[in-house]
C-alpha positions as CSV (number, residue, x, y, z in Angstrom):
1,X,-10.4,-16.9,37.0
2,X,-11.2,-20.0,35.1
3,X,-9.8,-19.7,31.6
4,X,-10.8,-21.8,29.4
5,X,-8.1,-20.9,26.7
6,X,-5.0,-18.9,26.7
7,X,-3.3,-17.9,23.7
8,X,0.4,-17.3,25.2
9,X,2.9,-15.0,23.9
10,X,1.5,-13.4,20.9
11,X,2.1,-10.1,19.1
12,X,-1.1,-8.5,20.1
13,X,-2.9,-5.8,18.6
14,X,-4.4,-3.5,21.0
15,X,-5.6,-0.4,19.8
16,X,-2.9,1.9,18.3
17,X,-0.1,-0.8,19.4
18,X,1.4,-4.3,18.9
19,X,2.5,-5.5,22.2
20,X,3.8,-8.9,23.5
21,X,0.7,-10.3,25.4
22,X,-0.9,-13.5,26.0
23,X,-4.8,-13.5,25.7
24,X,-7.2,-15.4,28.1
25,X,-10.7,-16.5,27.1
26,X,-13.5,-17.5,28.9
27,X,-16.3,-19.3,26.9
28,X,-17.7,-16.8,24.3
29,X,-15.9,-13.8,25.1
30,X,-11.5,-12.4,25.9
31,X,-11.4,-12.2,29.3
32,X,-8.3,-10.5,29.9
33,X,-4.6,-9.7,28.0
34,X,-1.9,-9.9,30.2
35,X,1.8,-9.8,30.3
36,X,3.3,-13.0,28.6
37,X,3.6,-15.8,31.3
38,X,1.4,-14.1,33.8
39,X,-1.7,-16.5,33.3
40,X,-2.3,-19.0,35.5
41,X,-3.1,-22.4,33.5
42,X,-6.1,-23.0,31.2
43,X,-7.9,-25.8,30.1
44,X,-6.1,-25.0,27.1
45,X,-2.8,-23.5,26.4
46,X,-1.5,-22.6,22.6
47,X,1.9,-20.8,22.4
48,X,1.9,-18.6,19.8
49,X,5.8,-17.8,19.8
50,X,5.4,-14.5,19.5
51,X,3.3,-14.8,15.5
52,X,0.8,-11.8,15.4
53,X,-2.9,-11.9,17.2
54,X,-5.2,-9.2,15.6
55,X,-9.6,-9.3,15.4
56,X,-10.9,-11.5,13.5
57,X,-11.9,-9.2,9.9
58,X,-15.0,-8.1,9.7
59,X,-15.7,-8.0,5.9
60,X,-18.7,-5.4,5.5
61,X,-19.0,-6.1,2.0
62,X,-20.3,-9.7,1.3
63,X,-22.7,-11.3,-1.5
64,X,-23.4,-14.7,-0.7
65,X,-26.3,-16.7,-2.4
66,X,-27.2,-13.6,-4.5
67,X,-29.4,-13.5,-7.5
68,X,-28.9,-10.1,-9.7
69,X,-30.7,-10.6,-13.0
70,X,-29.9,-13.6,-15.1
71,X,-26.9,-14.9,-12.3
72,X,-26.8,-16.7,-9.1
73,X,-23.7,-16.5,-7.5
74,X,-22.5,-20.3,-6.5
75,X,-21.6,-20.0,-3.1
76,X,-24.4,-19.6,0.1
77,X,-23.7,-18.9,3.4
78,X,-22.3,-22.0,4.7
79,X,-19.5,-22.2,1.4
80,X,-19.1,-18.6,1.6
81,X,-18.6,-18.1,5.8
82,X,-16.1,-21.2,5.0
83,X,-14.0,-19.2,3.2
84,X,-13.9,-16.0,4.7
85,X,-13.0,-18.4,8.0
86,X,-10.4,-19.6,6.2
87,X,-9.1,-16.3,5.3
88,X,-9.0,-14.7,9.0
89,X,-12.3,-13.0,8.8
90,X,-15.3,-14.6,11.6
91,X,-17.9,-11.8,11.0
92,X,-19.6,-11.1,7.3
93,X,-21.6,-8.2,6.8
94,X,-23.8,-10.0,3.4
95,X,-26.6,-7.4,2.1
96,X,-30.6,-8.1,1.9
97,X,-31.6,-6.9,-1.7
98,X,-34.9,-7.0,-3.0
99,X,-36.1,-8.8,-6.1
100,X,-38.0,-5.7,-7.3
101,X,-39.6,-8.0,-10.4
102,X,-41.0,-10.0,-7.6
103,X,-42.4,-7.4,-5.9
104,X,-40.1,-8.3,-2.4
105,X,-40.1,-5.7,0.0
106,X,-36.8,-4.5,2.0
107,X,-38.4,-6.2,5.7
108,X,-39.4,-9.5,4.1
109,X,-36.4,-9.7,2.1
110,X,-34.1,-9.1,5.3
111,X,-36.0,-11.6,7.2
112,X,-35.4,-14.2,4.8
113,X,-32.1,-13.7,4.2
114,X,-31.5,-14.2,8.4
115,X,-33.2,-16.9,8.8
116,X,-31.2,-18.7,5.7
117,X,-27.6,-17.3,7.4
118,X,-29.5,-18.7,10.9
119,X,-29.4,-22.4,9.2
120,X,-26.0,-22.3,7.3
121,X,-23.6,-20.1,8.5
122,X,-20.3,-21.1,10.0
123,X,-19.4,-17.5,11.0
124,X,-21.2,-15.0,12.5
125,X,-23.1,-13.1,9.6
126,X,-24.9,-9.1,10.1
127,X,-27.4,-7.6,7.2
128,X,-27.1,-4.2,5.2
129,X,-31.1,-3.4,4.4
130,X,-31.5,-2.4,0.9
131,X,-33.7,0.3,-1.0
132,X,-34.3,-0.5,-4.6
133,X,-37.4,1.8,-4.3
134,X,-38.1,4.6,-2.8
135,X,-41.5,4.8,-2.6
136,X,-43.2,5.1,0.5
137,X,-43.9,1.6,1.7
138,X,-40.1,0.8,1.1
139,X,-39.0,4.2,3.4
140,X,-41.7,3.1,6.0
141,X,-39.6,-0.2,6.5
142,X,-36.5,1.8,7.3
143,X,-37.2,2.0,11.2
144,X,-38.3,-1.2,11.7
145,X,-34.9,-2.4,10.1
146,X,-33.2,-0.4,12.2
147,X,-35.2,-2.3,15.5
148,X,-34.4,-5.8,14.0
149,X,-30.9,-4.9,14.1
150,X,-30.3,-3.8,9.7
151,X,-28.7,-0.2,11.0
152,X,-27.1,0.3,7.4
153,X,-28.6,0.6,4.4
154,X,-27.4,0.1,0.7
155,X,-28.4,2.4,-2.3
156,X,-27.6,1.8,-5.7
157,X,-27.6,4.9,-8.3
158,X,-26.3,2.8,-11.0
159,X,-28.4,-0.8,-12.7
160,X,-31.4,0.9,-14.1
161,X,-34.5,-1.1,-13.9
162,X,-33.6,-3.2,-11.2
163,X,-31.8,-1.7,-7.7
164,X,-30.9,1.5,-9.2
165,X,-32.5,4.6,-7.0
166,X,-32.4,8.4,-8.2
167,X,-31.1,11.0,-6.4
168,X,-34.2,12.4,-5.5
169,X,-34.9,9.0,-3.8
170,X,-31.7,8.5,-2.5
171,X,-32.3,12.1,-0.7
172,X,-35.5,10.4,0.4
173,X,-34.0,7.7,2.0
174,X,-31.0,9.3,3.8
175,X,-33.7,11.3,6.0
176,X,-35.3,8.2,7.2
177,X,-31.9,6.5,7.3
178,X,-31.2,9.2,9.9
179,X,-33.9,9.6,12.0
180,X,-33.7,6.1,12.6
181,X,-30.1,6.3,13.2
182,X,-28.6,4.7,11.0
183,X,-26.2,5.0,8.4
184,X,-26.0,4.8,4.1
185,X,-24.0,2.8,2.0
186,X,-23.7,4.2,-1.5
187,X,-22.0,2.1,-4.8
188,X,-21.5,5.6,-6.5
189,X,-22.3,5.4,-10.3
190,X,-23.5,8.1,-12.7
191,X,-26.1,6.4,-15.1
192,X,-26.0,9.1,-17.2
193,X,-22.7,9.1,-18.2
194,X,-22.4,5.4,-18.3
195,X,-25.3,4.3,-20.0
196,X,-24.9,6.1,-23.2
197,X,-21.2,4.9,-23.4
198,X,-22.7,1.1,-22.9
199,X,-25.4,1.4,-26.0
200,X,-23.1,3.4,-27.8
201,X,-20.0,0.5,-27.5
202,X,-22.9,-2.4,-28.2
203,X,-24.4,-0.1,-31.2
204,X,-21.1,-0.6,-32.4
205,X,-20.3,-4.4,-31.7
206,X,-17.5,-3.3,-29.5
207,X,-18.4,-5.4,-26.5
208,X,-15.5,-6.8,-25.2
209,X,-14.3,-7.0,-21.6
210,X,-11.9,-3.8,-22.5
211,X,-14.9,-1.9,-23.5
212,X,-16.8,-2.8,-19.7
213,X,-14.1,-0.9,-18.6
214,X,-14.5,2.1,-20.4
215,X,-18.1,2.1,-20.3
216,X,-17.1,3.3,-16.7
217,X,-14.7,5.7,-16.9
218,X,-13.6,7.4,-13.9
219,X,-15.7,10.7,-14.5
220,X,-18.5,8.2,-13.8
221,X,-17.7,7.7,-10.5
222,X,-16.4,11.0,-9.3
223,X,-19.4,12.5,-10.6
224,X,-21.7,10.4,-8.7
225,X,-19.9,10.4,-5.4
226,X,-19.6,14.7,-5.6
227,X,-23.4,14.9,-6.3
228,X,-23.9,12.5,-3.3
229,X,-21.7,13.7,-0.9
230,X,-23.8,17.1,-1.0
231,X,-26.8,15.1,-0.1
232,X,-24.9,13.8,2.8
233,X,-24.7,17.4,3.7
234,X,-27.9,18.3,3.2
235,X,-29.2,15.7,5.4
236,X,-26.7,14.7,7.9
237,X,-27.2,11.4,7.3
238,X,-23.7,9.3,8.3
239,X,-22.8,7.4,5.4
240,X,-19.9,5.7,3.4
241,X,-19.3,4.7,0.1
242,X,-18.4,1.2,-0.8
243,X,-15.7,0.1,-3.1
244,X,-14.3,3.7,-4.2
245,X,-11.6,2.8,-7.0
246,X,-10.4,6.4,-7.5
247,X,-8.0,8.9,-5.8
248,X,-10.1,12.0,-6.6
249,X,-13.6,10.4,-5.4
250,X,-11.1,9.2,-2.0
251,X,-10.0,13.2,-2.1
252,X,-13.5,14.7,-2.6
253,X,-15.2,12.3,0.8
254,X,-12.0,13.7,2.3
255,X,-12.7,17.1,1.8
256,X,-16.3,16.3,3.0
257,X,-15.6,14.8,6.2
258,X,-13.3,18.1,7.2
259,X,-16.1,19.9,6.5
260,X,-18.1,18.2,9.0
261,X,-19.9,15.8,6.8
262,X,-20.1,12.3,8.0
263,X,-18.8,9.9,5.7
264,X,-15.7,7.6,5.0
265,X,-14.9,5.5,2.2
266,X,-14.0,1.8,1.5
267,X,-11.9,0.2,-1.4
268,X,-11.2,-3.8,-2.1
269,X,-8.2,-5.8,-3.2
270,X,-8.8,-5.8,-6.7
271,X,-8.8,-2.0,-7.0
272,X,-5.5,-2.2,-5.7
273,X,-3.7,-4.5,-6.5
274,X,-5.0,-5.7,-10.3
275,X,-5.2,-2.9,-13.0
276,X,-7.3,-2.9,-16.4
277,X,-4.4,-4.8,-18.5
278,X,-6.3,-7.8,-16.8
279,X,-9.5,-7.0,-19.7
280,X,-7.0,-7.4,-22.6
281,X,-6.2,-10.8,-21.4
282,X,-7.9,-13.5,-23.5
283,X,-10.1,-14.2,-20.2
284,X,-10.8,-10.3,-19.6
285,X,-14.4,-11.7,-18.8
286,X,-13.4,-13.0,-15.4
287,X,-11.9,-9.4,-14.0
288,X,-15.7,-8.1,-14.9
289,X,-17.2,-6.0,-11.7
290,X,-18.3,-2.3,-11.2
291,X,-17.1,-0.3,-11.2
292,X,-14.2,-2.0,-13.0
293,X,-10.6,-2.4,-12.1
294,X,-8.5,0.9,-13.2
295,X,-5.3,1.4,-14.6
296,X,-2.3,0.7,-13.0
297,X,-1.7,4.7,-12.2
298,X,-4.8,4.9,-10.5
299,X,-4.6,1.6,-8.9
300,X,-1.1,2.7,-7.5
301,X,-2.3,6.4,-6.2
302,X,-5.3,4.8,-4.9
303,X,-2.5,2.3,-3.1
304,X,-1.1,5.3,-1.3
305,X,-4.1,7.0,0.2
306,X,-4.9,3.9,1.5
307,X,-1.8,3.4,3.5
308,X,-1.7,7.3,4.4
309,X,-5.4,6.8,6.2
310,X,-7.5,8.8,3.8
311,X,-9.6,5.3,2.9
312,X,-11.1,3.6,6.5
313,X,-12.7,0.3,5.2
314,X,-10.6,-2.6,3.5
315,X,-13.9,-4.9,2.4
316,X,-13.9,-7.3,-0.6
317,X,-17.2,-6.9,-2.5
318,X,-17.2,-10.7,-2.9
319,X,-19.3,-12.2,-5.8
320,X,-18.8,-16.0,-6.3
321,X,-19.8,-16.6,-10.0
322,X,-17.4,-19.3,-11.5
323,X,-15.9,-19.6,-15.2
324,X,-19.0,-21.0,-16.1
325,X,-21.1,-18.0,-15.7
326,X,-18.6,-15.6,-16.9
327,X,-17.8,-17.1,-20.2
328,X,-21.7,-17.6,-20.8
329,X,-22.0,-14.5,-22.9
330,X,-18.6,-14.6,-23.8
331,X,-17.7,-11.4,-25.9
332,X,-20.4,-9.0,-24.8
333,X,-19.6,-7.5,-21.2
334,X,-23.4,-6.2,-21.2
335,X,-24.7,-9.8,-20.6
336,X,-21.5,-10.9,-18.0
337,X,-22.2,-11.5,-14.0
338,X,-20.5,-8.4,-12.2
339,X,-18.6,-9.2,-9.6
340,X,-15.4,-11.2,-8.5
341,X,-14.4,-13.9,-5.7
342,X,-12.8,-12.8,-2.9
343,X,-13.6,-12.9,0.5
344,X,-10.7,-15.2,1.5
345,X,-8.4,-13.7,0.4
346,X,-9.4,-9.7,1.6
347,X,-7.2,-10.1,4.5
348,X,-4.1,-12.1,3.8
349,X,-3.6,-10.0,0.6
350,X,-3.7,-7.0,2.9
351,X,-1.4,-8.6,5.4
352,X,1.4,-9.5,2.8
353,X,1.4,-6.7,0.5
354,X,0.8,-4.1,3.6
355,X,2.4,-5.4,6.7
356,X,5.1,-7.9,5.2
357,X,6.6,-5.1,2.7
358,X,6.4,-3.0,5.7
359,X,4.7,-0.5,3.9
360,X,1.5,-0.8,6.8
361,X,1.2,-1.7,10.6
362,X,-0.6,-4.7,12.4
363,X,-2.5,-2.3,13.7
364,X,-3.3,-0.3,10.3
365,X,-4.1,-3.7,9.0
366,X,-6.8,-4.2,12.1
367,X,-8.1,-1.0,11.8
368,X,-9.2,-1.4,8.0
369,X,-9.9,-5.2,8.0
370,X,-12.0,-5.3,11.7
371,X,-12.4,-2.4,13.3
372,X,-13.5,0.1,11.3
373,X,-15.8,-1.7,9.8
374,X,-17.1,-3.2,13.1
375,X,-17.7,0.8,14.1
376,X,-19.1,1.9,11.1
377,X,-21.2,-1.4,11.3
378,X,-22.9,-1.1,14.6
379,X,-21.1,-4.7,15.9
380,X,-18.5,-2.9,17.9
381,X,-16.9,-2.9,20.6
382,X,-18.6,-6.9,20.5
383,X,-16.7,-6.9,16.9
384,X,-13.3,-5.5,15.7
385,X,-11.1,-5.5,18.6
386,X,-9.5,-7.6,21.5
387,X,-10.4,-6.5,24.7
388,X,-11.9,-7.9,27.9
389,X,-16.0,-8.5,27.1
390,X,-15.3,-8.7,23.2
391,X,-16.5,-11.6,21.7
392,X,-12.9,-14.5,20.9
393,X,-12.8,-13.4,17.4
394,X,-9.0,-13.8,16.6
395,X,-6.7,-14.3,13.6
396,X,-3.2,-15.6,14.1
397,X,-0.9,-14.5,11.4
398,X,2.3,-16.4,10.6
399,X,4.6,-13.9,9.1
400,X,6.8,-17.4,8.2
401,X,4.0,-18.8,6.5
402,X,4.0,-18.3,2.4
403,X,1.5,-19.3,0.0
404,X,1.1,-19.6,-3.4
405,X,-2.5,-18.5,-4.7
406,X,-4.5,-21.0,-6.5
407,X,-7.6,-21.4,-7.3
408,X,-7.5,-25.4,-5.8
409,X,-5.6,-24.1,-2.9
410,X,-8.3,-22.0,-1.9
411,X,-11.9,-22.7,-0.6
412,X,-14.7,-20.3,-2.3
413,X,-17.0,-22.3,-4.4
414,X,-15.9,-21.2,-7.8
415,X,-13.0,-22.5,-9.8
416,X,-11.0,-19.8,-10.5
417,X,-9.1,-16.4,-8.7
418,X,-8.0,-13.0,-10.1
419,X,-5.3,-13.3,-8.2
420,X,-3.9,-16.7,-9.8
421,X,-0.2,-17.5,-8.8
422,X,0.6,-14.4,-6.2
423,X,2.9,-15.5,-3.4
424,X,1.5,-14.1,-0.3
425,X,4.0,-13.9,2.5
426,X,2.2,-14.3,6.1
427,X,-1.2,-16.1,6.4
428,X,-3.7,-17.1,9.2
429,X,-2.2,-20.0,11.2
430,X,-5.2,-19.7,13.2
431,X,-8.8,-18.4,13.5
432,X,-10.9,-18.2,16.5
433,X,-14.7,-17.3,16.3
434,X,-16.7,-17.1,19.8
435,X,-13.5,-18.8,21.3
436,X,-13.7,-21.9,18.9
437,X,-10.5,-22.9,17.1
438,X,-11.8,-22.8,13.6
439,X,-8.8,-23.1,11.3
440,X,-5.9,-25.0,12.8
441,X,-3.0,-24.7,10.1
442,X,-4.6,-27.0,7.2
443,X,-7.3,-28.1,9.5
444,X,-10.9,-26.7,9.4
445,X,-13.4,-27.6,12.0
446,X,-16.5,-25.6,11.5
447,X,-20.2,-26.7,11.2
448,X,-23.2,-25.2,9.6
449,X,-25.4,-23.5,11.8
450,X,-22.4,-22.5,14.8
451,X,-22.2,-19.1,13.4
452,X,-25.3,-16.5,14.9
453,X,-26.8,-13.7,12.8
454,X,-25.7,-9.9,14.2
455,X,-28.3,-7.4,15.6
456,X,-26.2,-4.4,14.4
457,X,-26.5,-1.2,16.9
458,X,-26.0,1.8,16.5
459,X,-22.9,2.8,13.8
460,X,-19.9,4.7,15.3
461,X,-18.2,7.3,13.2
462,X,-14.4,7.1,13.0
């Protein structure tokens, strides 16, 4: 066997256990995980003293070089796939969205959007297809998607006028979503309960970043995700539902999936760990996304079901705008950029507030952060786990290894962070994508153009 790295003596993470391994790789791809010392030489050798080796995330939950009405977030796929590096993650999971104004259709759009990751990207980079129609040219597309390798496909039901589908369509597209075999992403919003809180709040000049929050109360989204989940029913479609900020919409998919329904749920940093004090802060513009960050009692119950296994997917929803574009309308949340930065930080925040306070595994924290989403994603077992054949996507964590969060510190292309001046405890020492050593400590060496865009298969269910 000619290795042409080991990684020797590492805390590995291998399925349900974290056992002391050292971890051969052969050009592209893990060769083999032995028992420490029991590798003959390599062309390379790094001894890991016994710091913790878990996949490389998968973030399934990416918006890099995204226009959505007036804003274009700062970042594209070379800045962004930096960062996520940076953070532990090597695979991105970014979404092909439609300009419906332009008249872009869901093919063309994905098509583009490749071919730009193709040029740029430092990481390896997958596509979610998106319907923001549902007429019948847009369903048509749906199994050709599926054939170029676009297995999953996003839906809004919230943003009127520009992505925003209606049930009936939604209903529409989870049959063809199915037959093609493939699986639906929902961002679960009820227009009708939101949108007459909105014009009611601007009627009355009460437009503040406080008042984006309670333009979206939680009713809004549990309301949405139970009228959903019974079209997941109806149709069989496998589904999940992307940044879920609420125990009881967590509880209701729950109930669901014992029922036989196929469907799961993801959540994101911020709905965990920031609550809705952050909108009465002088800069409450920056915490602006939907559906918005919750109070601290929600935040903290949401917290639990998370560790207890009840939420599968850990993804960050990441939006680069910068100060700039937040502040732009400054006092009226209906004009602000929705969204927040954060895919480098998805997984160390995870790691330190998780597996350092001991309230979560190393392997919890690989399950939500890589494999899960590599399943549910159509990348695995290439994606999400370490294994002989699996691509050499690794993160090293140093549990010695503390950090201060700052917005200079860290290497999205925007100029500030919601989560300003948190100590993390335990951070990627190391990253490996397709066997290449991109971070090394404070040392990045990645190029434009090394990373390869995904053909997603086939999603597993968990």
């Amino acid at each position: 066997m000619g290795l042409d790295l080991i990684l020797r003596d590492g805390q590995v993470t291998l399925g349900d256990a974290c056992v002391r391994a050292d971890v051969g790789v052969e050009g592209e791809k893990i060769a083999v995980v032995a028992r420490p010392g029991s590798l003959p030489g390599g062309t390379q050798t790094l001894d890991l003293d016994g710091r913790f080796v878990v996949p490389g995330g998968v973030d399934p939950h990416v918006h890099a070089a995204t226009t959505l009405g007036e804003f274009t977030t700062r970042d594209d796929f070379e800045a962004c796939t930096r960062a996520a590096a940076w953070g532990g993650t090597t695979t991105i999971v970014d979404f092909a969205i439609p300009q419906p104004r332009d008249g872009a259709r869901p093919l063309a759009t994905a098509r583009e959007r490749m071919a730009a990751a193709r040029r740029e990207a430092v990481i390896d980079v997958a596509f979610h297809a998106c319907l923001v129609k549902g007429d019948s040219a847009s369903l048509a597309e749906v199994p050709q998607l599926a054939r170029e390798g676009l297995t999953t496909v996003k839906v809004f039901t919230i943003y009127r006028d520009l992505v925003m589908l209606g049930l009936d369509e939604v209903h529409a597209c989870m049959h063809e979503v199915a037959a093609a075999g493939g699986l639906v992403l929902v961002h679960a919003e009820s227009p009708h309960i939101v949108e007459p809180l909105r014009a009611r709040f601007a009627a009355e000049g009460r437009t503040d970043a406080r008042h984006h929050a309670l333009s979206r109360p939680v009713e809004a989204e549990v309301d949405m995700v139970r009228s959903v989940l019974e079209l997941f029913r109806l149709t069989g479609c496998p589904g999940y539902f992307v940044h879920v900020t609420v125990p009881e919409a967590v509880t209701a998919i729950v109930h669901a999936r014992l029922e036989g329904a196929a469907v799961w749920a993801e959540t994101c940093p911020q709905y965990v760990f920031l609550d809705d004090s952050c909108y009465a802060a002088e800069d409450g513009e920056l915490y602006i996304c939907s559906p918005p960050i919750r109070p601290r009692a929600v935040a903290d119950r949401l917290w639990e079901m998370v560790r207890q296994g009840a939420v599968q997917v850990w993804g960050s929803d990441h939006c680069c705008y910068d100060t700039a574009q937040k502040f732009r309308h400054r006092g009226d949340f209906t004009r602000a950029p929705n969204g927040l930065p954060g895919v480098e930080l998805r997984a160390p925040l995870l790691f330190s507030e998780g597996v350092m306070t001991g309230l979560m595994s190393v392997p919890r924290f690989a399950a939500l952060t890589a494999t899960n989403p590599a399943k549910l994603n159509g990348l695995f077992p290439r994606k999400g786990v370490i294994a002989p054949g699996a691509d050499a996507d690794l993160a090293v964590y140093d549990p010695g290894w503390e950090v201060t969060v700052t917005a200079p510190r860290l290497h999205m292309a925007t100029d500030y962070t919601p989560f300003e001046g948190r100590r993390l405890r335990g951070w990627p020492r190391m990253v490996f994508s397709r066997g290449r050593l991109l971070v090394d400590g404070e040392r990045f060496d990645g190029t434009a153009g090394t990373g390869q865009v995904l053909a997603a298969g086939p999603p597993i269910p968990l």
